[in-house]
C-alpha positions as CSV (number, residue, x, y, z in Angstrom):
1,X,109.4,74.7,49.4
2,X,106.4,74.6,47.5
3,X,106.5,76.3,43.6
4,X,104.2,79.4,44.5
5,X,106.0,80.3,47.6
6,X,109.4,80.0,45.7
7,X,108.2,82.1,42.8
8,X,106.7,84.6,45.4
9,X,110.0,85.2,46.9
10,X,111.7,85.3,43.2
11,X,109.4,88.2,42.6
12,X,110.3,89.9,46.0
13,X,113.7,89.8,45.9
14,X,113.6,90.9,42.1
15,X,111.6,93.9,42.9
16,X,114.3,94.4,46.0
17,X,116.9,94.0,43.7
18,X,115.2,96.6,40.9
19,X,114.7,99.5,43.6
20,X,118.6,99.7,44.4
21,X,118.9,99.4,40.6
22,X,116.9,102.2,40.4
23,X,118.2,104.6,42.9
24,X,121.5,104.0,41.5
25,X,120.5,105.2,37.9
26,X,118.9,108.0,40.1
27,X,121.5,108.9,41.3
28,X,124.1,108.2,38.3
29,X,121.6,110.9,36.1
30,X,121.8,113.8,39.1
31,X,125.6,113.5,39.1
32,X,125.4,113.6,34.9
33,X,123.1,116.4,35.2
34,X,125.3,118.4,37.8
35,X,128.1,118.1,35.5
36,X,126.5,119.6,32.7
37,X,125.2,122.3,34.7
38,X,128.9,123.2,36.0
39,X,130.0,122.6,32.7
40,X,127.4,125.4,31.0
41,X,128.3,127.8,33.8
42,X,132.3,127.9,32.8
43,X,131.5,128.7,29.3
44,X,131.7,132.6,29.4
45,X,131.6,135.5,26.9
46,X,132.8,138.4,27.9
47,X,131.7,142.3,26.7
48,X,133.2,145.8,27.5
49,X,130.7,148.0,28.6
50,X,131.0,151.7,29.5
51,X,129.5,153.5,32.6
52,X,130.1,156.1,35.2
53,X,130.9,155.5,39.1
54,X,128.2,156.5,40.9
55,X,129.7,155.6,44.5
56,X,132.8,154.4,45.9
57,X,132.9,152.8,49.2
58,X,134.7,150.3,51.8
59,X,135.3,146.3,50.4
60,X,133.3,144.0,53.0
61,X,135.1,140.5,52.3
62,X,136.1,137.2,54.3
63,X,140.2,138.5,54.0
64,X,142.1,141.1,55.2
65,X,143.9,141.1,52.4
66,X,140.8,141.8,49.8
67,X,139.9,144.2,52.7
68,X,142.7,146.6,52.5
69,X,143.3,146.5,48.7
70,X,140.0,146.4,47.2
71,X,136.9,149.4,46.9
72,X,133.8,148.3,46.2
73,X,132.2,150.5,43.2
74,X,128.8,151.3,41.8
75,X,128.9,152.0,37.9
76,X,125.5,153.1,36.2
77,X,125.9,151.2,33.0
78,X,125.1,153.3,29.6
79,X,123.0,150.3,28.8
80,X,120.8,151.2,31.4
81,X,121.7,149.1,35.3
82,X,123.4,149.5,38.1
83,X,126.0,147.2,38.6
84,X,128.3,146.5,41.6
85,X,132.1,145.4,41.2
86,X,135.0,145.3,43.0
87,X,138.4,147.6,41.9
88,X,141.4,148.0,43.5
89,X,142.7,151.0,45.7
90,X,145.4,151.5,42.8
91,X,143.2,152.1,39.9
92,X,141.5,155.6,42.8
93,X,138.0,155.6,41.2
94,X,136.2,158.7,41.6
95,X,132.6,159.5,41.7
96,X,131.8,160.9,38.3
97,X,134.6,158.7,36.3
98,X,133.7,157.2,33.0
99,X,134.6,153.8,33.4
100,X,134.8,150.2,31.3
101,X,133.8,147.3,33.2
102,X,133.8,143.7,31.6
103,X,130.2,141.7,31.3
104,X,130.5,138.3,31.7
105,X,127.5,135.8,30.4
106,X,127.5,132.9,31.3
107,X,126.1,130.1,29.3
108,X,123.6,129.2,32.2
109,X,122.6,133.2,32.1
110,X,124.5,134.3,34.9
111,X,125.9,137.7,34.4
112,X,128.9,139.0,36.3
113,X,130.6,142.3,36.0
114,X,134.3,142.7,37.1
115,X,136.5,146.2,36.7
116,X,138.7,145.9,33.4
């Protein structure tokens, strides 16, 4: 084999060997990157905040269970929105109750509201 052609196929299977090098960092920094994302999301502060029910209606969920036990409930926050969460048939919220519901923030800004 002559010295160019040898150095020719050096380089090609370098370059061959570089792209699988770099899809593997690729793909190395997406799974790093999806952990901190899923890592930011767990962190969660949690605030009472006060409101009144402004409808109570029929829990539409994938279980029966969540189904027969659970309401869902509008509360107008005093802060100013409408929020949605889910209370059980137990606690019988009524249209007009003042109400605390917990805020949750997430740290990638999510915010969540459940019934305290």
């Amino acid at each position: 084999m002559r010295e160019e052609t040898k150095r020719r196929l050096e380089r090609q299977l370098f370059w061959q060997k570089a792209k699988w090098g770099g899809a593997g960092v690729a793909v190395l920094a997406c799974v790093a990157a999806g952990m901190w994302a899923s890592g930011l999301d767990a962190s969660v502060k949690t605030h009472q905040e006060q409101g009144v029910v402004t409808a109570v209606g029929p829990l539409f969920a994938k279980s029966t269970k969540a189904i027969e036990e659970g309401l869902a409930v509008d509360v107008k926050l005093d802060k100013g929105p409408l929020v949605h969460v889910m209370a059980l048939k137990t606690r019988d919220p009524h249209v007009g109750d003042r109400v605390e519901v917990a805020e949750h923030v997430h740290g990638t800004g999510r915010v969540t509201y459940s019934w305290k």
